[in-house]
C-alpha positions in Angstrom: -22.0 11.5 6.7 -24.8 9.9 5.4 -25.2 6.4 3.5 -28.4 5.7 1.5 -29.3 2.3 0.5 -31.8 3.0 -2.1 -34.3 0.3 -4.2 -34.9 2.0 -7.1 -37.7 0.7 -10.1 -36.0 1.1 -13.2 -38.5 1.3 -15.9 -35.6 0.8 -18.3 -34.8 -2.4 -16.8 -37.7 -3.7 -15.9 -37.1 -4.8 -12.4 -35.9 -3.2 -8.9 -32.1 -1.9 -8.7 -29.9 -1.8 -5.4 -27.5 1.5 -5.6 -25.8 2.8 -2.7 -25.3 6.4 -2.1 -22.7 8.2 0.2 -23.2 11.7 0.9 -20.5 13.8 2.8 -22.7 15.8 4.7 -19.9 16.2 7.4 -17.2 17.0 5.0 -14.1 18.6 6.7 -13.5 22.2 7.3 -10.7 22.6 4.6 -12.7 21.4 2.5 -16.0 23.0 2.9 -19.7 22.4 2.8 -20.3 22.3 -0.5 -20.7 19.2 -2.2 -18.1 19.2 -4.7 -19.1 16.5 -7.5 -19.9 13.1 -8.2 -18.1 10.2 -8.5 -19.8 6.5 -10.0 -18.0 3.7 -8.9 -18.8 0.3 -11.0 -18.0 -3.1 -9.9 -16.3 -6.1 -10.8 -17.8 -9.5 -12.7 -20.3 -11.4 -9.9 -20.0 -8.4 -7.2 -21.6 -5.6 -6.7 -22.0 -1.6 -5.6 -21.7 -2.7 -2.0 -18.1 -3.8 -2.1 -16.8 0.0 -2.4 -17.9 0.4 0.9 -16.8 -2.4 2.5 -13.9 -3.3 1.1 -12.3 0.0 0.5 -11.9 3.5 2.3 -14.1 5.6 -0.5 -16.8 7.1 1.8 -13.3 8.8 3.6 -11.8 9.9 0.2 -14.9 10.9 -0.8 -15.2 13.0 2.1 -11.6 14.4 2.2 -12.8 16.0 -1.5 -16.5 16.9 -1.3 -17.6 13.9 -3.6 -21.3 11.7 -3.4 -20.6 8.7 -4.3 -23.1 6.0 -6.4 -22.6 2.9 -6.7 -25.2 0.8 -8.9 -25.7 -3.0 -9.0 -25.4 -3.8 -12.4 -24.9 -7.9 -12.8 -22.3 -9.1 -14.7 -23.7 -6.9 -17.8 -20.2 -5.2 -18.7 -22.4 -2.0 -18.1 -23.5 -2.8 -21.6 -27.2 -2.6 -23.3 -27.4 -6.4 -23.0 -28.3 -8.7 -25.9 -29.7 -11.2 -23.3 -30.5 -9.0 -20.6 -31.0 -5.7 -19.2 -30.0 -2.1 -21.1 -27.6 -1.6 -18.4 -25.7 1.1 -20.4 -28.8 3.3 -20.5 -29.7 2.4 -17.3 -26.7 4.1 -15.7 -26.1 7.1 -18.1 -29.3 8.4 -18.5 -32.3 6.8 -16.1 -30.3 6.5 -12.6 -28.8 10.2 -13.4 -32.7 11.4 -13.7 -34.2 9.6 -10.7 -30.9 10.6 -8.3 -31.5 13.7 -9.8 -35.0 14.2 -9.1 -34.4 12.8 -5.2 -31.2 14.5 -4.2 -30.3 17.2 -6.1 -26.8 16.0 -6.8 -24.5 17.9 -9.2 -25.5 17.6 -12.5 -22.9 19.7 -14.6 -20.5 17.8 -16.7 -17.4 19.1 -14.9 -18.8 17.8 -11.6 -19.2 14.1 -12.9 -16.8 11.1 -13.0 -17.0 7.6 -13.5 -14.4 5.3 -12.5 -14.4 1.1 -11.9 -12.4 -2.0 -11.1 -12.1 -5.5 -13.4 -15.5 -5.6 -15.4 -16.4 -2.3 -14.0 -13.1 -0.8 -15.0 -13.8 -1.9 -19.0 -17.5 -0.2 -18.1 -16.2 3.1 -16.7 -14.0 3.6 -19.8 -16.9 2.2 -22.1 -19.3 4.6 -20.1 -17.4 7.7 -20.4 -16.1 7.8 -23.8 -19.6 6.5 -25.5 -20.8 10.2 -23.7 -18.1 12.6 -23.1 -21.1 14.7 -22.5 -21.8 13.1 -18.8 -18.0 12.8 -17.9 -15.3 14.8 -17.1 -13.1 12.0 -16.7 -13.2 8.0 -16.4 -10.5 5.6 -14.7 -10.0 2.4 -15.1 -8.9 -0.2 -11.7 -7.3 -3.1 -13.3 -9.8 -3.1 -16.0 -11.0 -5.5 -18.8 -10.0 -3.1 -21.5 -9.0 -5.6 -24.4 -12.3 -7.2 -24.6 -11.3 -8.6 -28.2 -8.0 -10.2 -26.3 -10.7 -12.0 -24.1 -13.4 -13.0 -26.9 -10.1 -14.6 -29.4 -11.0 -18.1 -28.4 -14.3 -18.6 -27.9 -13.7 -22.2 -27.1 -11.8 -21.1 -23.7 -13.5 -22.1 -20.5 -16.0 -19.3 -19.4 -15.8 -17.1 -22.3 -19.3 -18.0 -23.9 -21.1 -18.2 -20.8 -19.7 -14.7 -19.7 -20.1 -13.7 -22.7 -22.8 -14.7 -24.7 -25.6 -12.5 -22.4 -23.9 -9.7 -23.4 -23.0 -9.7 -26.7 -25.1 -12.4 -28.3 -24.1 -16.4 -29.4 -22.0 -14.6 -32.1 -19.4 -13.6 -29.4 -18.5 -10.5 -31.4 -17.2 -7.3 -30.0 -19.3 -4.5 -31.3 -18.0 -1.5 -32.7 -20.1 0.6 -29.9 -18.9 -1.2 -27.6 -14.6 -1.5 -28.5 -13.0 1.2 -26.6 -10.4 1.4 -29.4 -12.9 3.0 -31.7 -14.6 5.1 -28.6 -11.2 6.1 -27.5 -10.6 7.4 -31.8 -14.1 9.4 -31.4 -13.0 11.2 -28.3 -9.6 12.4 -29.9 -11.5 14.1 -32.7 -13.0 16.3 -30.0 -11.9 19.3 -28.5 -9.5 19.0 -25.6 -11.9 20.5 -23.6 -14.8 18.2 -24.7 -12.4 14.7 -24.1 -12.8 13.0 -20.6 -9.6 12.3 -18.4 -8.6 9.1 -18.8 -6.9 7.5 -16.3 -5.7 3.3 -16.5 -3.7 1.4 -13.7 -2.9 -1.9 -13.2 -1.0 -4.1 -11.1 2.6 -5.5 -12.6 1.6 -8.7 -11.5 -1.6 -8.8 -12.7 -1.5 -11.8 -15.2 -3.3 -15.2 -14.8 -6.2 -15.9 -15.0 -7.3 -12.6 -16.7 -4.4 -11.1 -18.3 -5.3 -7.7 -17.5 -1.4 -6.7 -17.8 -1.2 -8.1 -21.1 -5.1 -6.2 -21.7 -3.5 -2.8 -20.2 -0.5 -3.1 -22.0 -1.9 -3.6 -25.4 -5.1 -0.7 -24.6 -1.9 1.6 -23.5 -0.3 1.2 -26.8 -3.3 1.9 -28.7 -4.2 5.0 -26.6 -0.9 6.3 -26.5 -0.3 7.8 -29.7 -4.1 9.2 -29.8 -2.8 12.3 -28.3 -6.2 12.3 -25.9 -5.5 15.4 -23.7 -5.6 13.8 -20.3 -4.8 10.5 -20.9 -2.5 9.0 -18.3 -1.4 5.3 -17.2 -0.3 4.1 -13.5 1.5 0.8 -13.0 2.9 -0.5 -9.8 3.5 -4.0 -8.2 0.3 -5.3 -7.6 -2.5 -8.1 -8.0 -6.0 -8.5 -9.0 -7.5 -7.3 -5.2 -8.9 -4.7 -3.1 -5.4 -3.2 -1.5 -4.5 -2.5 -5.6 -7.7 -0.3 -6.1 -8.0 1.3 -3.0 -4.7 3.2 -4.2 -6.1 3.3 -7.0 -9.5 5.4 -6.3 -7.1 7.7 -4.4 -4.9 8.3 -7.7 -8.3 8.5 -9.6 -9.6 11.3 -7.3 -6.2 13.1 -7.2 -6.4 13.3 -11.2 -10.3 14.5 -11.7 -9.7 16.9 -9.5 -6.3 18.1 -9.8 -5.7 18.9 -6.0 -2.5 16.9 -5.1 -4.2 14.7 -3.2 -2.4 11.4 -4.2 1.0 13.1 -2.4 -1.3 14.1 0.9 -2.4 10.2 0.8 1.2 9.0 0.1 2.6 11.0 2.9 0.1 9.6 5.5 0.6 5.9 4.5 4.2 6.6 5.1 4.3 8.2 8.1 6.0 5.7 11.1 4.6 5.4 14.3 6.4 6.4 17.3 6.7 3.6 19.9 7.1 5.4 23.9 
């Protein structure tokens, strides 16, 4: 295996960029030794690309399935073109796919590309991969943000302008580019086989101080009757932490690639030890 912590200049940004890299150059023998896709992982509000590796078992997925992974350091942008701040949503769709390119060679076909994310970085993977289907085969969504107009209906509330405000200007309005109701309504248009998976989970218990149920919940009824041809939502007791999305990158995974690997997982968390 190898892990990369790069420094990247981003000309797009203006300034240097952390993103770590995990290559499974030791992948297993059932699964071969070619490097199957990639998979983007995004971040939650005030974190960054370095908590995917510490905090969950990705590098071990990744390697179970032949995936890189990349994970960027993108602020607390919302992975959006920023109205006070960095073009973050360029920045990650278009100039760190060229300069990874350029350096490693990774996968660069449509069908080898995913995006997924947790809390902010959940409401980014959806926003990434259904502004450009083009990139991404399929986008999931940890617990994610997704009702951003849910969270920008009272601007008075504690936090909301401060969090907000950078990104989408003093006005506090959701722009249409960036609602992932009218992204998701663009998508559907397409051909099935042009439409990303789409993938949403979230914790039953997920509530205060976010409401990311009550976010999911109302996303899921918007989506729902769409007909998107790999849409699909996952729900199971849970909170807002790190045991809740490790699950769910091994879901995500399972449903890019279509390889049962959710039941393989499920089995080996269940398995008892034997005391002698």
């Amino acid at each position: 295996m190898a892990y990369i912590d790069c420094k990247l200049k981003s000309q797009i940004l203006g300034t240097t960029v952390g993103v770590k890299l995990y290559f499974p150059t030791d992948l297993p023998a059932d699964v071969g030794y070619t490097v199957k896709g990639v998979l983007t992982l995004l971040h939650g509000y005030t974190n960054s690309g370095d908590d995917w590796m510490q905090m969950t078992a990705a590098p071990r997925y990744a390697a179970d399935n032949g995936l890189v992974l990349v994970m960027p350091d993108c602020g607390n942008s919302f992975y959006q073109n920023m109205m006070h701040g960095g073009a973050y949503k360029t920045f990650v769709t278009e100039e760190l796919p060229m300069l990874l390119g350029r350096m490693f060679k990774l996968p660069a076909r449509r069908e080898q590309n995913f995006i997924a994310g947790l809390s902010m970085g959940g409401y980014g993977a959806l926003f990434l991969g259904l502004s450009r289907p083009d990139l991404y085969a399929g986008c999931a969504s940890f617990s994610g943000a997704v009702d951003l107009s849910m969270m920008l209906a009272d601007p008075a509330a504690p936090g909301v302008r401060e969090v907000f405000g950078p990104v989408f200007g003093d006005g506090l309005l959701l722009p249409k580019s960036s609602d992932l109701r009218v992204l998701a309504q663009r998508v559907a248009a397409l051909s099935a086989a042009q439409q990303p998976k789409v993938l949403l989970t979230n914790g039953l218990q997920d509530v205060e101080p976010y409401f990311i149920l009550q976010q999911n919940d109302a996303m899921h009824k918007f989506l729902k009757p769409l007909g998107l041809a790999g849409y699909r939502r996952l729900q199971w007791n849970g909170v807002h932490e790190w045991n809740f999305w490790d699950r769910s990158l091994v879901y995500a995974i399972d449903y890019f690639l279509n390889n049962g690997y959710a039941a393989k997982k499920l089995n080996d968390w269940r398995s008892a030890a034997v005391v002698s």
